[in-house]
C-alpha positions in Angstrom: 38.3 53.3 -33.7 36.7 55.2 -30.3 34.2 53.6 -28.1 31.8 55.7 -29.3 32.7 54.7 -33.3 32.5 51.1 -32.3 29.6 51.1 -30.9 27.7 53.2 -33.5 29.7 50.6 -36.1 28.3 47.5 -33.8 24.2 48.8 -34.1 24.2 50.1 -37.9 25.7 46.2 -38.3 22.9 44.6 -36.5 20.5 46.9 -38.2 22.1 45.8 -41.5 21.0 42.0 -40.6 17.3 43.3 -39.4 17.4 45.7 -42.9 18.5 42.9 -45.2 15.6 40.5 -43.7 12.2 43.0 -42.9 13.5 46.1 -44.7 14.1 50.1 -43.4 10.0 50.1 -42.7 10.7 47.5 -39.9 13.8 49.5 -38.5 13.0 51.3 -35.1 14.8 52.4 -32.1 12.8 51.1 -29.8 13.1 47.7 -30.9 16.9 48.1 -32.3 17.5 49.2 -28.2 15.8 46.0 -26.9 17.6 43.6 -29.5 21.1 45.1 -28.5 20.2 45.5 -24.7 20.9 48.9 -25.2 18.8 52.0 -23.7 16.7 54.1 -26.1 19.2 57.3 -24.8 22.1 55.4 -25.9 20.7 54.9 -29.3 19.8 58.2 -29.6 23.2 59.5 -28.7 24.3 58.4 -32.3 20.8 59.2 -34.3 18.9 61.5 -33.5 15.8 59.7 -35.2 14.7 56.9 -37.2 15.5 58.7 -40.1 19.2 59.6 -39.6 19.5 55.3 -38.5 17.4 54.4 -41.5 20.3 56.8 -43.6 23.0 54.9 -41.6 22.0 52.0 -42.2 22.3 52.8 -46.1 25.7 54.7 -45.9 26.8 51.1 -44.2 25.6 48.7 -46.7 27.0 51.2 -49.2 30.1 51.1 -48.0 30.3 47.4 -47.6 29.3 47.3 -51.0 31.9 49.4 -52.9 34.6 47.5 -50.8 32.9 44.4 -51.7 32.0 44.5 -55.2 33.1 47.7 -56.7 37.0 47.7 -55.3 37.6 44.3 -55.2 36.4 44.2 -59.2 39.1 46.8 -59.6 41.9 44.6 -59.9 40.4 42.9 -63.0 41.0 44.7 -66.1 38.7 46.9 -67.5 35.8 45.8 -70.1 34.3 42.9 -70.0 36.2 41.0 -67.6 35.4 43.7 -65.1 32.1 44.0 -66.3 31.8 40.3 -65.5 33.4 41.1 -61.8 31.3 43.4 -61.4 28.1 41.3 -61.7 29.7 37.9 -60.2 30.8 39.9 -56.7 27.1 41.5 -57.1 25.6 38.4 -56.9 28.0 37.0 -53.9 26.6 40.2 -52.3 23.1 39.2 -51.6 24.3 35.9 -50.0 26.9 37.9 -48.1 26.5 35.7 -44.5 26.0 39.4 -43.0 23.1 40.2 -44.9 20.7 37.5 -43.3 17.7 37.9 -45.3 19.4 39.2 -49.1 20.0 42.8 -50.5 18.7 45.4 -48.0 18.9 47.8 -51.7 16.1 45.2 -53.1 14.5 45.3 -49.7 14.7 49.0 -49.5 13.8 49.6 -53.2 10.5 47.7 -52.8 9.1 50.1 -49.6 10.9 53.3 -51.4 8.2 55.2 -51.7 6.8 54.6 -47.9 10.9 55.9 -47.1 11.0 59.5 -45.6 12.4 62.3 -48.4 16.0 62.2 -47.2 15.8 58.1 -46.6 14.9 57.5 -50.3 17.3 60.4 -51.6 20.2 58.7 -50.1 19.3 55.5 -51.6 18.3 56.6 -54.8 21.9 58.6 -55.1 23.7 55.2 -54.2 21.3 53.1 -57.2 22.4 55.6 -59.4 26.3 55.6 -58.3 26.0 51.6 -58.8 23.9 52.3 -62.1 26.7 54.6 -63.4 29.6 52.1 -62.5 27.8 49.0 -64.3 27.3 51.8 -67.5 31.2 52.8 -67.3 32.6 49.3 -67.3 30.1 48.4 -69.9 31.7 51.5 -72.3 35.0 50.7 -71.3 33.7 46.9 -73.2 32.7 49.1 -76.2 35.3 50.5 -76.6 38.0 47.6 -76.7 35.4 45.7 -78.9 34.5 43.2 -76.5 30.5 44.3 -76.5 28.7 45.7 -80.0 29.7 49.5 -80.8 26.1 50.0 -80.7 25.2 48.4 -77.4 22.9 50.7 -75.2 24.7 50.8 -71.8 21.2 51.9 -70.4 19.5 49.1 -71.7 22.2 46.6 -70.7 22.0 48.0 -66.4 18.2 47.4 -67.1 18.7 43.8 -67.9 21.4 42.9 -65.4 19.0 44.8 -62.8 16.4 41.7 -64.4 18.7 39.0 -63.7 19.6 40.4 -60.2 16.1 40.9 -58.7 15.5 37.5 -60.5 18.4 36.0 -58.8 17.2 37.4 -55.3 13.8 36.2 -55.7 14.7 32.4 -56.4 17.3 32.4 -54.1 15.8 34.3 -51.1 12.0 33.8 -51.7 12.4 30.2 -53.5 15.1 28.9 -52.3 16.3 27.2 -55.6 19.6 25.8 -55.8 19.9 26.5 -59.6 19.7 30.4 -58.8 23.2 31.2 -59.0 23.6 28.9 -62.4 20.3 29.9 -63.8 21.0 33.6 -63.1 25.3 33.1 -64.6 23.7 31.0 -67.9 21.1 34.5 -68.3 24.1 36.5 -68.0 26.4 34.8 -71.0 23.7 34.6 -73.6 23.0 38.7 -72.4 26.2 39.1 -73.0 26.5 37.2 -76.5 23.4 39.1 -77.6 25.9 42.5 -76.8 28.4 41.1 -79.2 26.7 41.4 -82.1 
């Protein structure tokens, strides 16, 4: 890694901490250059504008994310055990010790429609990546009989999408120490309803 690549990695992490406690909205390069004692020039020699940092930021978390969750799930097999991966490292993900204040997706989901065009297109085309790869491994359970034949995969993302933003609430907003159970018992009787 350059100079130049380690710092740009070193401000889109700090941003990721500011992101995952206030939010994109609160993410500007004025205040980013006081936090990291760095000069507004120097900031701008790796984004041009709030914008292009706001769309860093989300190309970082997204990449922490698929390494995080998505890859490391890989090694399970397919269907439900990787369906159940899937949702256990999703949940370890918004109490990542980097991400200071939860999920900057739930963070940045709530102000979407405040974001700039090419700020919410980015995150709306990683949702939907993360969408699609809850809906495959839930097929891939179809399909070896682990979930219902007739399970709608659609339905299914809805309602672990319930259970996540659930689990963020209590465990960001309330800060109840039965989130993580409450949110894994949710998850088994969802699942035993998808059994049929």
């Amino acid at each position: 890694m350059t100079t130049m690549e380690a710092v740009r990695d070193r401000i889109l992490s700090h941003s990721l901490g500011l992101v995952s406690a206030r939010g994109l909205s609160a993410l500007s390069i004025g205040d980013l250059a006081r936090d990291m004692e760095l000069s507004r020039s120097a900031l701008l020699a790796h984004f041009a504008d709030r914008d292009a940092l706001q769309i860093g930021v989300i190309e970082k978390a997204a990449t922490l994310f698929v390494h995080d969750v998505v890859e490391a799930a890989t090694s399970t097999a397919a269907g439900e055990a990787r369906l159940r991966a899937l949702f256990g490292r999703w949940l370890a993900w918004s109490r990542s010790p980097r991400l200071t204040g939860g999920c900057p997706f739930v963070h940045a989901s709530a102000e979407s429609d405040a974001l700039p065009p090419g700020v919410r297109d980015k995150l709306e085309d990683f949702m939907t990546g993360w969408s699609d790869a809850l809906k495959a491994s839930i097929d891939d359970a179809k399909a070896a009989g682990q979930l219902a034949a007739d399970t709608d995969a659609g339905q299914l993302v809805f309602e672990l999408y319930g259970l996540y933003l659930s689990h963020h609430f209590w465990h960001w907003s309330m800060k109840d120490r039965m989130a993580q159970e409450r949110t894994q018992r949710a998850f088994e009787r969802l699942l035993a309803a998808s059994r049929g």
